[in-house]
Structures are given as C-alpha cells and as structure tokens.
ROKERO-782042 format. One line per field, with one value per residue (C-alpha): residue number from 1; residue in one letter; x, y, z. Coordinates in nm, 3 decimals, padded with zeros to 5 digits, always signed. Layout:
ROKERO-782042
n <- [NUM,...]
res <- [A,...]
px <- [X,...]
py <- [Y,...]
pz <- [Z,...]
//
This chain:
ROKERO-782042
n <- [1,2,3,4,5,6,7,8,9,10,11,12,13,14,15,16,17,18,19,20,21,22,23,24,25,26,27,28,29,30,31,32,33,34,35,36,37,38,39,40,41,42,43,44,45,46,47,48,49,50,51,52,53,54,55,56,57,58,59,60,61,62,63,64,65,66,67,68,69,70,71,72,73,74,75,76,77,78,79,80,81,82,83,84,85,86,87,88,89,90,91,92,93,94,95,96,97,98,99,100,101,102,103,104,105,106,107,108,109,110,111,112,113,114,115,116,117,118,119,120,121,122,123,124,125,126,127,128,129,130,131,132,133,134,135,136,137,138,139,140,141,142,143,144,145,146,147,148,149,150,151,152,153,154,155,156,157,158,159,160,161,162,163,164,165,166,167,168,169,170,171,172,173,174,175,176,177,178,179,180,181,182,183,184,185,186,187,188,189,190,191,192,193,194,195,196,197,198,199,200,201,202,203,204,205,206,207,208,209,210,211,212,213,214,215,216,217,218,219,220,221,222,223,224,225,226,227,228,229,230,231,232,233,234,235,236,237,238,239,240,241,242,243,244,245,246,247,248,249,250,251,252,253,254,255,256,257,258,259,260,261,262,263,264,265,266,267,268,269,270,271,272,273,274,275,276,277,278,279,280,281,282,283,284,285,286,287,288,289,290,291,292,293,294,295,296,297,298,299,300,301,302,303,304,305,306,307,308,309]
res <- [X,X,X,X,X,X,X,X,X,X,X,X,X,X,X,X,X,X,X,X,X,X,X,X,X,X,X,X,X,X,X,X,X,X,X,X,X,X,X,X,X,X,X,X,X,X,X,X,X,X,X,X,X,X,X,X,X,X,X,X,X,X,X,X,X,X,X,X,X,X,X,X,X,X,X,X,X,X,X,X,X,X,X,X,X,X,X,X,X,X,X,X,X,X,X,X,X,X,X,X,X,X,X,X,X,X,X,X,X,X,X,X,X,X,X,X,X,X,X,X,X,X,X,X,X,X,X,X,X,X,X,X,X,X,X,X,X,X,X,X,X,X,X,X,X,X,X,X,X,X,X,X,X,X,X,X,X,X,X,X,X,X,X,X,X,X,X,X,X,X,X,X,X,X,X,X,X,X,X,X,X,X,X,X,X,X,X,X,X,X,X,X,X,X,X,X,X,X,X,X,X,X,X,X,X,X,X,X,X,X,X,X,X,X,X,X,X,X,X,X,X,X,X,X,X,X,X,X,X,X,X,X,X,X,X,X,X,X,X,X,X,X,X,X,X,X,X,X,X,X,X,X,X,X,X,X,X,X,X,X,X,X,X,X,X,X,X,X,X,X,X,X,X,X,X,X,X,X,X,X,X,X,X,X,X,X,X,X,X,X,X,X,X,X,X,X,X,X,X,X,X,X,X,X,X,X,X,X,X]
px <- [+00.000,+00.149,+00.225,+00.027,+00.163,+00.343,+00.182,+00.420,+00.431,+00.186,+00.324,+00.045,+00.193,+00.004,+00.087,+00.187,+00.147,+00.361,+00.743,+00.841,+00.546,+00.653,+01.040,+00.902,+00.616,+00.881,+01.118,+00.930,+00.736,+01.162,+01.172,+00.884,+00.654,+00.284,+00.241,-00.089,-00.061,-00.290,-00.388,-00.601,-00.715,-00.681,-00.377,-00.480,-00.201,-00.221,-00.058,+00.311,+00.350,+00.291,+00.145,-00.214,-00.374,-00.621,-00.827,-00.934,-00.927,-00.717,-00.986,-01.275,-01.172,-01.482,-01.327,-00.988,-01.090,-01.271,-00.921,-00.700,-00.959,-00.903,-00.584,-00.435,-00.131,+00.189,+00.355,+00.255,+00.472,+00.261,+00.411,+00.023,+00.013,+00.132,+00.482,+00.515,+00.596,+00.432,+00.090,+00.054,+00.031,-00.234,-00.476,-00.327,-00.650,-00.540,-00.217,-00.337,-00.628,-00.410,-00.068,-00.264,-00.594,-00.499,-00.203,-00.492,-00.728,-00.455,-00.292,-00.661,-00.755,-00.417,-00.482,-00.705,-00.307,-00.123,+00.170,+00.147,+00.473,+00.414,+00.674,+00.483,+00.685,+00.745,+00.969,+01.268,+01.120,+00.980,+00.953,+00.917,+00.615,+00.735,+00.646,+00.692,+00.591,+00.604,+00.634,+00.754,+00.469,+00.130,+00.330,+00.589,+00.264,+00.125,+00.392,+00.479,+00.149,+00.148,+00.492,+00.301,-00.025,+00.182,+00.379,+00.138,-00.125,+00.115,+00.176,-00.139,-00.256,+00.077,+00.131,+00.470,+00.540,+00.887,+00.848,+01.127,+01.198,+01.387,+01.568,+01.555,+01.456,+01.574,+01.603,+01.417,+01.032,+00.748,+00.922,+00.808,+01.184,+01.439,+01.644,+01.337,+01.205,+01.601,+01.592,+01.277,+01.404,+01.696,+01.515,+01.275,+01.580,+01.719,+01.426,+01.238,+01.552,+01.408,+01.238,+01.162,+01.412,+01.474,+01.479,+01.707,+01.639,+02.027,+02.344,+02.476,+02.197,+02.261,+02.052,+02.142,+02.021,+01.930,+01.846,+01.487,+01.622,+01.836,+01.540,+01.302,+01.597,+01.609,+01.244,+01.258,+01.508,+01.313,+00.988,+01.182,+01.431,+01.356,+01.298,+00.971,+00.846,+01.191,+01.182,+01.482,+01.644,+01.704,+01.939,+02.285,+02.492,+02.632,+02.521,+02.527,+02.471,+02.234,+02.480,+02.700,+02.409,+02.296,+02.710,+02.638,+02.368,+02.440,+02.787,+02.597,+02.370,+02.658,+02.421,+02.336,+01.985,+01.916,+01.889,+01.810,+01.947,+01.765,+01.926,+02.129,+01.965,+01.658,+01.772,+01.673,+01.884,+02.038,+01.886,+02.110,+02.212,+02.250,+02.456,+02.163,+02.282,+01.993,+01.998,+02.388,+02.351,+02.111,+02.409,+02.197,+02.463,+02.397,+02.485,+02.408,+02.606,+02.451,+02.564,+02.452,+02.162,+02.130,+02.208,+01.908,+01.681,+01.776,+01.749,+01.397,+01.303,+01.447,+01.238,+00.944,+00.982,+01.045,+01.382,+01.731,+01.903]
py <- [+00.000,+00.306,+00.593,+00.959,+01.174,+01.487,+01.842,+02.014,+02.402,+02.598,+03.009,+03.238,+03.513,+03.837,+04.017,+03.674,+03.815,+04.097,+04.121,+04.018,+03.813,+03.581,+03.544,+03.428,+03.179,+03.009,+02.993,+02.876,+02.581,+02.483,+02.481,+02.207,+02.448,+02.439,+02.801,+02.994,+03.242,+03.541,+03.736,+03.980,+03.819,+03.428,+03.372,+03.220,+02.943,+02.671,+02.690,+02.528,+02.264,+02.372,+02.680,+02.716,+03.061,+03.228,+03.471,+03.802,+04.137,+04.259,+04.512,+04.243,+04.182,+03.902,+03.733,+03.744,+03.620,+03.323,+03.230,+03.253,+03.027,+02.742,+02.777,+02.788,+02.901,+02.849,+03.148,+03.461,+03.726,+04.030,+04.169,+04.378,+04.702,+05.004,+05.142,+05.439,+05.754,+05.950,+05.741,+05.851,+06.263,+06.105,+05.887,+05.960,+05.764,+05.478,+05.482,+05.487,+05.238,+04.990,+04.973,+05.054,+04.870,+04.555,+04.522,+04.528,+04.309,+04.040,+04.074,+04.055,+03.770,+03.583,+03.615,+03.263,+03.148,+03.258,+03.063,+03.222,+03.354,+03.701,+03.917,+04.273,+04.378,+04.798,+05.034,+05.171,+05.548,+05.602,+05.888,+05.846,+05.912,+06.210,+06.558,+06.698,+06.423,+06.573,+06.291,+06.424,+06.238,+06.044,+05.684,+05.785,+05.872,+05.526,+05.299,+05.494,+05.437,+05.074,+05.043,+05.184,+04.998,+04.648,+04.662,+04.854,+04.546,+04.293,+04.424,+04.498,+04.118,+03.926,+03.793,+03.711,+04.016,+04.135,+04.468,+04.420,+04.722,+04.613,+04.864,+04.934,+04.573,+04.441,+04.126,+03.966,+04.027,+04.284,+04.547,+04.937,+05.064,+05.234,+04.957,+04.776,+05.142,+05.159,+04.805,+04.846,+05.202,+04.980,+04.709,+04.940,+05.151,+04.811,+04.731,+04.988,+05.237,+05.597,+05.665,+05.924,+06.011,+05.813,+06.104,+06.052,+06.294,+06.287,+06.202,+06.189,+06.028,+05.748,+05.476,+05.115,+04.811,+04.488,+04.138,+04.048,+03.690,+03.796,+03.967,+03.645,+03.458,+03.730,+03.723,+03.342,+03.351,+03.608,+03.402,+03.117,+03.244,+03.619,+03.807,+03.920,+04.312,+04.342,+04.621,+04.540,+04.698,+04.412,+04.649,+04.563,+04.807,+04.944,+05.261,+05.369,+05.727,+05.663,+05.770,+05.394,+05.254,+05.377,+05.287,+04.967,+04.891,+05.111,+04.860,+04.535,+04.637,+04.746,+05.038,+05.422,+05.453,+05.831,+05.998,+06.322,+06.412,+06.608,+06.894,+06.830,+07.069,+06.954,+06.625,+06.351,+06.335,+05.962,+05.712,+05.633,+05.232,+05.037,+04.702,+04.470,+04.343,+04.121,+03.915,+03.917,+03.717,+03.475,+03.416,+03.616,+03.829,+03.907,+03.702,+03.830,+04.092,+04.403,+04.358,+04.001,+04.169,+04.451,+04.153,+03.977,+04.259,+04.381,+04.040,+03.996,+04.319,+04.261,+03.886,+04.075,+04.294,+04.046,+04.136,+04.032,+03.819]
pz <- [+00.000,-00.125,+00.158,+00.180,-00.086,-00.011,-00.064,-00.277,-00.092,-00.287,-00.371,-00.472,-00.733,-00.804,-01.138,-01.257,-01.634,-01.580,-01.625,-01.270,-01.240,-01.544,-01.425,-01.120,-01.175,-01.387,-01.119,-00.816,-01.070,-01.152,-00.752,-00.773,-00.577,-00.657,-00.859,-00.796,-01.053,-01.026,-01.369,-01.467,-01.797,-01.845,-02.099,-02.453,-02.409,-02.192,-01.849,-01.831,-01.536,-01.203,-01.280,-01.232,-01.323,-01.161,-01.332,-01.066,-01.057,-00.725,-00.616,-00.628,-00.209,-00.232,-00.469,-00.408,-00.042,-00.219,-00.445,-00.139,+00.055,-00.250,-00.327,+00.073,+00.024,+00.209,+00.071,-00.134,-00.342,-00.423,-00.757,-00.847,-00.935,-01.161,-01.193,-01.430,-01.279,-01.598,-01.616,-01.271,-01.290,-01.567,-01.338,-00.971,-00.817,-01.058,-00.906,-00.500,-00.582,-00.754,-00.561,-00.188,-00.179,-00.355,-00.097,+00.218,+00.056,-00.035,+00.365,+00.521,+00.338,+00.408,+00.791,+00.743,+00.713,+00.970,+00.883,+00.535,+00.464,+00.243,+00.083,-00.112,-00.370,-00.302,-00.461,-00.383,-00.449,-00.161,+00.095,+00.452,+00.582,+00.870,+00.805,+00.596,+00.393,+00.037,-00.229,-00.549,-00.754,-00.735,-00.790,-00.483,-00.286,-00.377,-00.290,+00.044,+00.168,+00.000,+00.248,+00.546,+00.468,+00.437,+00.760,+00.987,+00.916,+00.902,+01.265,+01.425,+01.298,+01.351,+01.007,+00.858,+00.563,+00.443,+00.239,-00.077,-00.226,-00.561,-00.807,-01.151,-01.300,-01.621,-01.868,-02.126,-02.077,-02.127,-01.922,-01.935,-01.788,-01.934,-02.091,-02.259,-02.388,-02.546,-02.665,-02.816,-03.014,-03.144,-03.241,-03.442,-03.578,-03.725,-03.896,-03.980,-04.056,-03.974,-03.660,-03.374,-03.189,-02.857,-02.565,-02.279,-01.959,-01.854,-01.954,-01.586,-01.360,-01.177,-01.138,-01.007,-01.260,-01.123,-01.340,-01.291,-01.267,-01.013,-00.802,-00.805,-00.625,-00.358,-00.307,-00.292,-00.034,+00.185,+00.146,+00.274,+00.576,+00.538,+00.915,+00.924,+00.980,+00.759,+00.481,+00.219,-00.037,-00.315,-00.519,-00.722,-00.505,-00.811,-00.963,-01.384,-01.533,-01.822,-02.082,-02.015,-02.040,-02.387,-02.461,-02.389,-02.529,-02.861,-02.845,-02.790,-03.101,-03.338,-03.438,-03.310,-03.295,-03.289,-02.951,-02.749,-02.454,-02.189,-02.014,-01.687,-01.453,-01.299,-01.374,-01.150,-00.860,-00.796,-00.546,-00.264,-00.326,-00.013,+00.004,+00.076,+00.450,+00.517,+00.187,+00.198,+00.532,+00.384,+00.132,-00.195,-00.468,-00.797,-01.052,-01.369,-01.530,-01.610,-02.021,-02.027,-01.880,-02.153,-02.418,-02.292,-02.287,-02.699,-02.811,-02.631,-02.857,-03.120,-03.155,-03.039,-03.313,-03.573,-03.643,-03.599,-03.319]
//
C-alpha cells in the first residue's frame, strides 16, 4: 500500500502576467513548488507545469478572499500594481487604488493562514512618511502608503510580511523601464531604418540596474528564511549614469539609434544604493552581469519585433 503523498508548498503570485510576475512563476514551478498564478485576464495558451492561473481582478476583495480560501497558500509574493511615474500625474487615483488597496485586501484575506509567509513587492522610491511628507509624484505617494499599509497590518494582525523594495529591473520580458524602452528604439531603428528620436532625460543620472532573474531569487530567499516586519532593499549596489548605459547597449547592437538628450539641470537626482545586509547574510549576490543583462533585454526586442538576433 502506497504511503500519503506529499503536498508540494503551494506560492500564490500576483501580477503573474507581468514582467516580474513571469520570471518568477517560472522559477518557483523549476523549484517544484505548486504556482498559484494570479492574472487579470486568463492567458490564450495553456498553463506550463505547475502553474495554475487564476483569473481576478485585485480590487474584487470578495473574490480574491474566495481564491486565497481554494488555493491555501503556504507562501505569497505580491508583484500587483502600476509602476510608471508619468501614467501617474495622468490617473493619480489609478495609481493609489491599484498599488494601496490591492495590498490590504490580499494581507486581510491571508490572515485565514497565519503561517502564510508574504513578501509585497514595493519600490525603492519612496519617501518616509514624517512631516513633511512631500512625495515628489502620485506613484511615490502610492507605494509609500502601500509600504506603510503592508507593515502597519502585518503588525497589528501578527502575520509574517517582508516589504522588498527592488531597483531598476531588467532582462528579457514585457518590461516598461528604461532599458526595454532603449531596446525596443533599437530594435525598431534596425528594422524599420528611420524613426523618432529616442529622448534621454540625462546624460549623468545614476541609477542602479538589477536582473529580474536575479530579483526572483532574492524574493525566494526572503519568502523562505527572510525576518519578518523586515523592509529590504534588493538592489545591485552598483550605480550607472544613463549615458554607459545607452554605450552599452548602442555597443551590444553594433548600431546608433538616434537619440536626445535632456538637459542636466533639474535632472533627476540619484537614489542612494544600499549594500543589501539582510539578503547578503542569507548568502543572496547578484549574478548576472549588467551587459549580459542589456544583451538579454535587446534580443527579447528585437524577436518581439520580428527582427534580428
């Protein structure tokens, strides 16, 4: 008579369509974990093994309650929510009903498992929340009270959250950040020949790149032996002014897509990059280098856009 079978730990992603959310549903089903992948809009293409998605909208708290109820999960990574500075001066309420609300609903309907083990995905752009609190736009305001939300009802109800607040994510996916917007201008430049020109806001800010590949293994190692209340920085402790990264990229490609550069005054001033102590300790580095990164991220554009690889 054969034994009981083993549960295999079930993860519950949000965002699982987006370009975080895709990296890491294909990582945790790799770590034979049972994926409960959370979309928006059911994908046309059938799931890959163990990944099972789950069709719901993040502000529907009745239903989401109902999914977490069935799928009883033993951890959850919250990647939901919006992330362009620009689209939100254009729908601020958007921006403060998607990245705030979602984040409540998912924590109070994870208190049925209290040995749920939850890390929310924030941002490292951020403003701390003592007067004056004056965030610089609507998506700061978002995620800072998305930060405050997370760990102030993670601690009045005792539940086991880690706030990761990643950099500037890149690789091969359907990303909206600065590399993929340059990869894409390439890739459209090499096929198409004349195009509008690619604007860059500064030649000299500095802004630390992280592989998105690199990221899911830091969130999978705070799921797993994280400390919770914790708020981490999941950075690459290395800063770039944009103007290497165009370089490299333009270098990589073999071609000079045409570019503008913005003025230096006014320019965004560059975050402060912190070594990240608490996922040094639990034994995390990058591993990825930022051109292999880059390499990835123009060859993912340039098959999206039909052209060459």
């Amino acid at each position: 008579m054969d034994g009981p079978t083993s549960r295999k730990p079930v993860i519950l992603i949000t965002g699982a369509s987006g370009f975080t959310g895709s990296h890491a549903c294909r990582y945790f089903a790799e770590q034979d974990m049972q994926v409960a992948a959370v979309v928006r809009n059911l994908p046309a293409e059938a799931a890959p093994d163990g990944i099972r998605y789950y069709e719901c909208d993040l502000l529907d708290k009745t239903k989401l309650r109902e999914l977490i109820q069935t799928v009883a999960p033993d951890f959850a990574l919250h990647l939901g929510g919006k992330n362009s500075v620009p689209e939100s001066w254009e729908n601020p309420l958007m921006y403060l009903e998607t990245n705030v609300l979602p984040t409540i609903y998912l924590l109070d309907s994870l208190r049925s498992f209290p040995s749920c083990r939850i890390v929310i995905a924030g941002s490292m752009l951020v403003s701390p929340l003592t007067p004056p609190f004056q965030p610089p736009h609507p998506y700061n305001l978002s995620k800072s009270l998305q930060k405050a939300a997370a760990l102030s009802w993670a601690g009045l109800f005792g539940q086991n959250v880690i706030l990761a607040e990643p950099s500037n994510l890149i690789g091969p996916g359907p990303s909206t950040g600065f590399c993929a917007l340059l990869a894409r201008h390439i890739a459209a430049y090499e096929l198409e020949g004349k195009i509008e020109t690619f604007k860059v806001s500064s030649r000299t800010a500095l802004r630390d790149f992280l592989d998105v590949r690199d990221a899911v293994k830091a969130y999978d190692l705070l799921l797993k032996k994280g400390t919770p209340g914790q708020t981490v920085r999941v950075t690459s402790g290395t800063s770039h002014t944009l103007e290497e990264i165009v370089a490299t990229m333009m270098s990589i490609a073999g071609s000079m897509a045409p570019l503008e550069w913005g003025k230096e005054e006014g320019a965004f001033a560059p975050l402060a990059v912190q070594p990240c102590e608490p996922l040094a300790a639990l034994g995390w580095k990058p591993e990825i280098p930022l051109e292999t990164s880059l390499r990835d991220v123009l060859e993912y554009c340039r098959l999206q856009k039909g052209g060459r690889t």
